[in-house]
C-alpha positions in Angstrom: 20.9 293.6 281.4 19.7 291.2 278.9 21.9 291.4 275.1 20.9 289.3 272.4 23.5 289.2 269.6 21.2 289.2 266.4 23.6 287.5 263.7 24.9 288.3 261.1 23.7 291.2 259.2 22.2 291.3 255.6 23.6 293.7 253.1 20.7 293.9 250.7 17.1 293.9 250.2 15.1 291.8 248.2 11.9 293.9 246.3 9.4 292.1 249.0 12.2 292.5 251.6 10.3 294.8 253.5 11.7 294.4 257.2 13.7 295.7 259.7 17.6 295.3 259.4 19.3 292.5 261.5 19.9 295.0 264.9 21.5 293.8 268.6 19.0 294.3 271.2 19.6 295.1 275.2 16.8 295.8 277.8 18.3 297.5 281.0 17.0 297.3 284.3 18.0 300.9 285.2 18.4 304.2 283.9 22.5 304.0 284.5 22.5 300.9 282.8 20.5 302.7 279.8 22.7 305.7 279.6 26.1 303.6 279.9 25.1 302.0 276.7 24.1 305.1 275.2 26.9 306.3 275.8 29.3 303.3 274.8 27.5 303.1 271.3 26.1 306.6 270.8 25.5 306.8 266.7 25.1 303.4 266.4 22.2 302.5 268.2 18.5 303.5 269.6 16.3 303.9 272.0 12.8 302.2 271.9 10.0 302.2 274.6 6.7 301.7 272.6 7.8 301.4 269.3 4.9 302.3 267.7 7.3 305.3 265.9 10.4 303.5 265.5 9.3 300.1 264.7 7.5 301.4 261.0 10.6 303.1 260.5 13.1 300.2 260.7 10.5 298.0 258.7 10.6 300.4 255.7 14.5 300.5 256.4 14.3 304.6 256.9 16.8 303.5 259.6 19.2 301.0 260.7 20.4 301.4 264.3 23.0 298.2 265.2 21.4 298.1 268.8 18.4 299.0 270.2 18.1 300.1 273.9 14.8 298.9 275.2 14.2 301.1 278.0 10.7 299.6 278.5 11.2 298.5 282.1 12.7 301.7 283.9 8.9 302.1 285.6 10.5 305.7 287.1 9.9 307.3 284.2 6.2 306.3 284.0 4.8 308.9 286.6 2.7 311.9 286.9 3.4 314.0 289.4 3.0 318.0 290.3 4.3 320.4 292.6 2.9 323.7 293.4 3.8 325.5 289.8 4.8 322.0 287.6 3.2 318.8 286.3 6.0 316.5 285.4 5.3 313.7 283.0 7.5 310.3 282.7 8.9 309.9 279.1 7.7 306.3 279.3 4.1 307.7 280.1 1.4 306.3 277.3 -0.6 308.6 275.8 -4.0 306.1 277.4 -2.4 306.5 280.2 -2.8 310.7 279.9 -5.7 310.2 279.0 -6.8 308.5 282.5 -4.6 310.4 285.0 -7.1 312.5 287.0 -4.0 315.0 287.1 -3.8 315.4 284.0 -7.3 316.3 283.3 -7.5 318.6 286.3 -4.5 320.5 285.1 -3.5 320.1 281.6 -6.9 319.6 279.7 -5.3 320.4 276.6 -3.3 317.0 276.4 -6.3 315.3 277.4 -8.1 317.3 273.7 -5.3 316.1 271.7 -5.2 312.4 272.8 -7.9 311.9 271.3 -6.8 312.8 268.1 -3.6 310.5 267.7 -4.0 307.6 265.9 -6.0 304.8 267.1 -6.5 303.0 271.0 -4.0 300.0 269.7 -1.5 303.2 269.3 -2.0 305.0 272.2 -1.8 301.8 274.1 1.9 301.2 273.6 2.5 304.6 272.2 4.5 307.2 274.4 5.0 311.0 274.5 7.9 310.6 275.2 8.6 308.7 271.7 6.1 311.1 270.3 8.2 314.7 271.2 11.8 312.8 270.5 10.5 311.9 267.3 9.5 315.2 266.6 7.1 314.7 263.8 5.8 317.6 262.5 2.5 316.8 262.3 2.5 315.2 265.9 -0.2 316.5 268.5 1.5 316.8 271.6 4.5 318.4 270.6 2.3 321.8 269.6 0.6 321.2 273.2 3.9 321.5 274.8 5.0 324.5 272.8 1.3 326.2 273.6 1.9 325.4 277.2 5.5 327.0 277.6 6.6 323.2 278.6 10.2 322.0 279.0 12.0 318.7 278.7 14.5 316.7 281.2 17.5 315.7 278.9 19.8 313.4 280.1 23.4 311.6 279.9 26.2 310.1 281.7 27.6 313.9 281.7 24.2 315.0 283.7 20.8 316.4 283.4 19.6 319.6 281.4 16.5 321.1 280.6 15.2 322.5 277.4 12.3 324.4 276.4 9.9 323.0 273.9 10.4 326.3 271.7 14.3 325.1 271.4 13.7 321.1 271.4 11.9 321.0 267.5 15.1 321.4 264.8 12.9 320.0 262.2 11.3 317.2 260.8 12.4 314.3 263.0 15.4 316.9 264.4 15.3 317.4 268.0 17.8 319.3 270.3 18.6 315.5 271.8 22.5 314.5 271.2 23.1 310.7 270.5 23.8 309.6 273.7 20.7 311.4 275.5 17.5 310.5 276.5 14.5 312.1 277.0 13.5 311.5 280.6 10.6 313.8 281.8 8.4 316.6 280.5 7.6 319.6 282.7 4.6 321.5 282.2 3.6 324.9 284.1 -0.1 324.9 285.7 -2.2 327.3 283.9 -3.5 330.0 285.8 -6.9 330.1 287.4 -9.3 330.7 284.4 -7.2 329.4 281.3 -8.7 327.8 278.6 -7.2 325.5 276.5 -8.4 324.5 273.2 -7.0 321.9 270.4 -8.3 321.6 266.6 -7.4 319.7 263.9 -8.0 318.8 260.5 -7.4 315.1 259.0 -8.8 313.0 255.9 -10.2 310.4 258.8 -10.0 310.1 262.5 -6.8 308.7 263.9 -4.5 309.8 260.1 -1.9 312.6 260.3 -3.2 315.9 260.9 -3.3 318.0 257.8 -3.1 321.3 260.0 -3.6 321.5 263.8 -3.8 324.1 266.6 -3.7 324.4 270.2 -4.5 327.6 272.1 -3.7 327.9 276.1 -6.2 331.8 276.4 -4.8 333.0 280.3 -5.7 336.2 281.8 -4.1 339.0 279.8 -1.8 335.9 277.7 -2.0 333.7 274.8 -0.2 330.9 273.5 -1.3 329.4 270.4 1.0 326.6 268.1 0.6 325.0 264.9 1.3 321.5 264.1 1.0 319.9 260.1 2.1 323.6 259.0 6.0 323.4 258.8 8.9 321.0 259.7 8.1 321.7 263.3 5.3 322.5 265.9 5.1 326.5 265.4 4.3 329.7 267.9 2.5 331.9 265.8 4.1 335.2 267.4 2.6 337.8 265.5 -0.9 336.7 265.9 -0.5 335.7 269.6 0.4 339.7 270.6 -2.6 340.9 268.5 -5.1 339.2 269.9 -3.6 339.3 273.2 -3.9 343.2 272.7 -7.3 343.2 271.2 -9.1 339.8 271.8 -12.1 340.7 269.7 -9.4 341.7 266.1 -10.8 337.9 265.0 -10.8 338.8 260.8 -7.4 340.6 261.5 -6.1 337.3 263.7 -7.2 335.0 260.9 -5.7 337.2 258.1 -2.9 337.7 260.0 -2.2 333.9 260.9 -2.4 332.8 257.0 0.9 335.0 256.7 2.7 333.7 259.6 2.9 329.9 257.9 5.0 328.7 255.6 3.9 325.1 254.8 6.2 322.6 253.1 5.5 321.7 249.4 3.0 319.2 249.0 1.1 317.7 245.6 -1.8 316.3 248.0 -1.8 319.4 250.5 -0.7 322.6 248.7 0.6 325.1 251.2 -2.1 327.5 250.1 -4.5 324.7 251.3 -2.5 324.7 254.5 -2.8 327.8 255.5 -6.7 328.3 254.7 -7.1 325.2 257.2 -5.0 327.2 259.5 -7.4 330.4 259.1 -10.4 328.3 259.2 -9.1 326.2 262.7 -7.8 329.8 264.6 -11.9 331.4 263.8 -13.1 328.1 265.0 -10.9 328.4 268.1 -11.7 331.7 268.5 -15.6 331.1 268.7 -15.1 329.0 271.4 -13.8 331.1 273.6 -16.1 333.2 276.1 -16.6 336.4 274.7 
């Protein structure tokens, strides 16, 4: 388990000083190696696989983690595999690497919609999802897909393994159920049912920038799932207008009235909320119209 003592560390920052802080770095070779160290220095360090969340955020000094845990190499959490109810995704999975699993397009088609909306192919090279859900950015894609498809997410720590739904992972911006010494190893995702439909929709200034409002929609037979991202401090169900049109599919001017309430968008000078929630209406009709009538 390479460590690489990084010197000593500087106490202040110079006006064009705009780097990461001085940080210890380890790379281990397994997963008990990982969590041992997670473990041993809990608060004080991080994990990075990508870095393509992490790394911006250390160079604008938003965080200063004394040790980063590379977990880069631990290849078992870079498969896709499924069962007879579950797709199960590695943590270290990139999203390009979504985008090409056959498995993933056969089953979860909804992931392979949002992919193309995050950021650009240099990203979604290196980028994972499993940085991108413990990072928990509100106005992340693949966070809302998990919500919409009723996921859940292998947690885990020298004291064992639990699982958490997506619906009680999000805390709020950048807050996540995860406890200092755990990792995110795995995400499970049920197979829809024989005639789902998933759709995903999203508003931003230019291909590949944050999503000023997004929505993903799972339609089953006699169920539907749909969760905002961009709208709050976390990817949202939208509860009140999932039961109505699950009762009456064809209530569309109700469902879009209806969703507008249901929001509650941070204050914003560039994206007012009442902006927020008009792009919400206007990306649930748009949804809507694409579904078979």
């Amino acid at each position: 388990m390479p460590y690489f003592p990084a010197g000593p560390r500087r106490s202040r920052i110079g006006a064009d000083d705009v780097k990461a802080p001085d940080f210890d770095y380890c790379r281990p070779e397994s997963m008990a190696d990982a969590l041992a160290l997670l473990s041993l220095h809990a608060d004080d360090a991080a994990i990075i696989a990508g870095g393509q969340s992490l790394l911006p955020i250390l160079n604008f000094r938003l965080a200063a983690p004394e040790l980063l845990i590379d977990i880069g190499r631990l290849d078992e959490l870079k498969q896709v595999t499924e069962d007879d109810e579950f797709v199960e995704i590695g943590a270290l999975v990139s999203h390009c690497d979504l985008a090409d699993s056959p498995l993933v397009g056969r089953e979860l088609p909804l992931l392979h919609q949002a992919i193309d909306h995050i950021a650009h192919p240099a990203v979604r090279h290196r980028g994972t999802i499993g940085g991108s859900l413990a990072m928990a950015d509100p106005a992340a894609e693949l966070g809302a897909c998990c919500l919409a498809l009723d996921g859940a997410f292998s947690i885990v720590s020298v004291r064992g393994q639990r699982w958490v739904a997506a619906a009680d992972f999000f805390k709020g911006v950048y807050e996540t159920a995860l406890q200092p010494d755990e990792i995110l190893t795995a995400i499970r995702l049920p197979k829809p049912a024989p005639g789902t439909i998933s759709i995903f929709e999203e508003v931003a200034r230019r291909r590949g920038d944050f999503a000023m409002a997004g929505l993903a929609l799972v339609a089953a037979p006699n169920n539907l799932r749909i969760a905002l991202l961009g709208v709050a401090d976390r990817p949202v169900l939208v509860e009140q207008t999932m039961t109505l049109l699950t009762n009456n599919p064809t209530a569309v001017d109700e469902a879009v009235a209806l969703i507008g309430t249901e929001v509650d968008p941070l204050d914003d000078p560039t994206y007012p909320p009442a902006y927020r929630r008009h792009l919400v209406q206007v990306l649930l009709r748009r949804a809507l119209s694409r579904l078979p009538q």
